[in-house]
C-alpha positions in Angstrom: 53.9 53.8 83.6 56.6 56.6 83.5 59.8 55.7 84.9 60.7 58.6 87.8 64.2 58.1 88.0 64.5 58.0 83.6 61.6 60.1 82.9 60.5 57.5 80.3 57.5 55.7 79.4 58.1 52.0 80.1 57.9 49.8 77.4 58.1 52.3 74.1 60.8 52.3 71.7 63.4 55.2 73.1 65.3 57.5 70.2 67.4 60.4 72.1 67.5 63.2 70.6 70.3 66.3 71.2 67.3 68.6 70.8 66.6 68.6 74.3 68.1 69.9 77.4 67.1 71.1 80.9 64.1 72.9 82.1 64.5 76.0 83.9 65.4 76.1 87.5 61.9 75.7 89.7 60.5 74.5 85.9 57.9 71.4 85.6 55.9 69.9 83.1 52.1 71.7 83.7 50.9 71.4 80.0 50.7 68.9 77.6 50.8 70.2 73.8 49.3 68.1 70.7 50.7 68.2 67.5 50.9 66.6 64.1 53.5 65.6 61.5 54.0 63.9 58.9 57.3 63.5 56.6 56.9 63.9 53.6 54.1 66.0 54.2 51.3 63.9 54.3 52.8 60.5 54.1 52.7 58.6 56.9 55.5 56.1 57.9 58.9 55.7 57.3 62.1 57.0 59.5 61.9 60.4 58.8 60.4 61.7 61.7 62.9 59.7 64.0 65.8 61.6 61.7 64.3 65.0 62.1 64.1 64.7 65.9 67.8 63.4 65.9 69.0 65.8 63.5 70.1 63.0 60.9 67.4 64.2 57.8 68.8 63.2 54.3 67.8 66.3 52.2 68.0 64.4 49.0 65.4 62.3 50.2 62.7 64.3 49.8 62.3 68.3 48.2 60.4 69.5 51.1 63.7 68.4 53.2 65.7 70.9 51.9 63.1 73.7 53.5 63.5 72.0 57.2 66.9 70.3 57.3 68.3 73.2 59.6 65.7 72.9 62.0 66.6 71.3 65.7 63.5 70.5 66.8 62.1 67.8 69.0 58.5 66.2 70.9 59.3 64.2 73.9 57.0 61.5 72.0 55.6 60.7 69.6 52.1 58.5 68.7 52.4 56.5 65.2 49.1 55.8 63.2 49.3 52.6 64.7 49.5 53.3 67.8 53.4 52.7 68.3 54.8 55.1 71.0 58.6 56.7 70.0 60.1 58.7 73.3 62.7 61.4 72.5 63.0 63.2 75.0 62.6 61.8 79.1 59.8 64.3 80.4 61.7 65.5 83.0 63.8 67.3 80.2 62.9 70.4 78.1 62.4 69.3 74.5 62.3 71.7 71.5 58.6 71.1 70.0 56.5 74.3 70.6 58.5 77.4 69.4 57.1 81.2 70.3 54.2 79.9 72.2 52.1 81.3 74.7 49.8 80.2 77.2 47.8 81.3 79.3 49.6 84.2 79.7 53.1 82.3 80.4 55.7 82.5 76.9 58.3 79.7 75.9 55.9 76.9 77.0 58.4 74.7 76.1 60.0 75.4 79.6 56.8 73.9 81.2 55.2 71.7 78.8 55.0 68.2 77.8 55.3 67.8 73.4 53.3 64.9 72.2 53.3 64.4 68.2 50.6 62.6 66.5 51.3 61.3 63.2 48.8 62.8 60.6 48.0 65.9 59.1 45.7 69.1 59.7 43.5 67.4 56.4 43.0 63.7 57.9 41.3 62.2 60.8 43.5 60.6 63.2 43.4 56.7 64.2 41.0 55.6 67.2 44.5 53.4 68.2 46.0 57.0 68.4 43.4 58.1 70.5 43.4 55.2 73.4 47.1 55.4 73.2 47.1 59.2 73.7 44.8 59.4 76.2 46.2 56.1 78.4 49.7 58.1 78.2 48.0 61.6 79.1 46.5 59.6 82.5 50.1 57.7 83.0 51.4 62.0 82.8 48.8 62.7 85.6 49.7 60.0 87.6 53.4 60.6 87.5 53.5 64.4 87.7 50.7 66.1 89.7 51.5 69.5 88.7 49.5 68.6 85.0 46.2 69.6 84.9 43.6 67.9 83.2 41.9 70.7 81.9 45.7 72.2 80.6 45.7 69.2 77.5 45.8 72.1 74.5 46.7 72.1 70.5 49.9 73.6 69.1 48.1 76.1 67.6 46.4 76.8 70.9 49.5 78.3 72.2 51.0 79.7 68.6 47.4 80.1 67.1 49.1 82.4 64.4 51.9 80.1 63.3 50.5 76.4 63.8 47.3 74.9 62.7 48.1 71.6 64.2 46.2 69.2 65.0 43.8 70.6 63.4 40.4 70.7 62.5 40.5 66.8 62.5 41.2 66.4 65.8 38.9 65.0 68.0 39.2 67.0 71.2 35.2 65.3 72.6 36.5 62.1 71.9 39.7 62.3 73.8 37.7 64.0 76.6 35.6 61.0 77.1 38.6 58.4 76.8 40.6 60.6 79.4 37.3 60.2 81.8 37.0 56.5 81.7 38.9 54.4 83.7 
């Protein structure tokens, strides 16, 4: 259940990040965007993710750190291999996940789009826990803002298809269509 007055998911674990701020005037969530990451590159667990988002990444933790340490980026969530939720960003904000994007038409979708990031990798197969939990927050999206569309659930590299990849050719878009049908 989202929270209308917060814009939060009830019940996740809640790290704000400053790479957010607000939508455009007469601006609403209408698309929800998939991604991956993982930090290190594929390796999954661990706080980095949480310190990207917040703009706290050690670059002497990792090499591949240096290369993204400048970046203020965000997702308004994010989906652990477990199936632990992290919220960034309430929904009702504009968080910093999809870059030059284009969709349908419409450019900076982050003005009007929803940024969910699953943890994995363009080379691995996600977790079926990822899946449920993707899907039962997708419905819980539906429920709380009517102006989503079911059939507007796309890929990062859907709306940046010459920049991203992700979620790649792992992702099981058939299986997520089936969850996000039953009740």
């Amino acid at each position: 259940m989202i929270q209308p007055e917060t814009g939060l998911l009830a019940g996740v674990r809640f790290v704000e990040s400053p790479n957010a701020d607000k939508r455009p005037e007469g601006f609403r969530p209408e698309l929800i965007v998939v991604h991956a990451i993982s930090l290190p590159p594929n390796q999954f667990g661990g706080g980095a993710i949480d310190q990207l988002f917040t703009n706290q990444l050690n670059p002497d933790d990792d090499p591949f750190f240096k290369d993204i340490e400048h970046l203020k980026v965000s997702a308004h969530l994010l989906i652990r291999r477990d199936g632990e939720v992290v919220q960034y960003v309430p929904f009702h904000l504009r968080a910093w996940h999809a870059g030059h994007s284009c969709f349908k038409g419409r450019k900076n979708c982050n003005d009007f789009s929803i940024g969910i990031e699953l943890e994995g990798t363009d080379a691995c197969c996600y977790t079926a826990r990822q899946y449920q939990v993707l899907a039962n927050v997708i419905k819980a999206l539906w429920q709380a803002y009517p102006s989503l569309k079911a059939h507007d659930v796309v890929g990062h590299c859907d709306i940046a298809p010459n920049r991203k990849t992700d979620p790649g050719p792992y992702f099981l878009w058939k299986s997520l269509a089936r969850l996000l049908e039953s009740s």
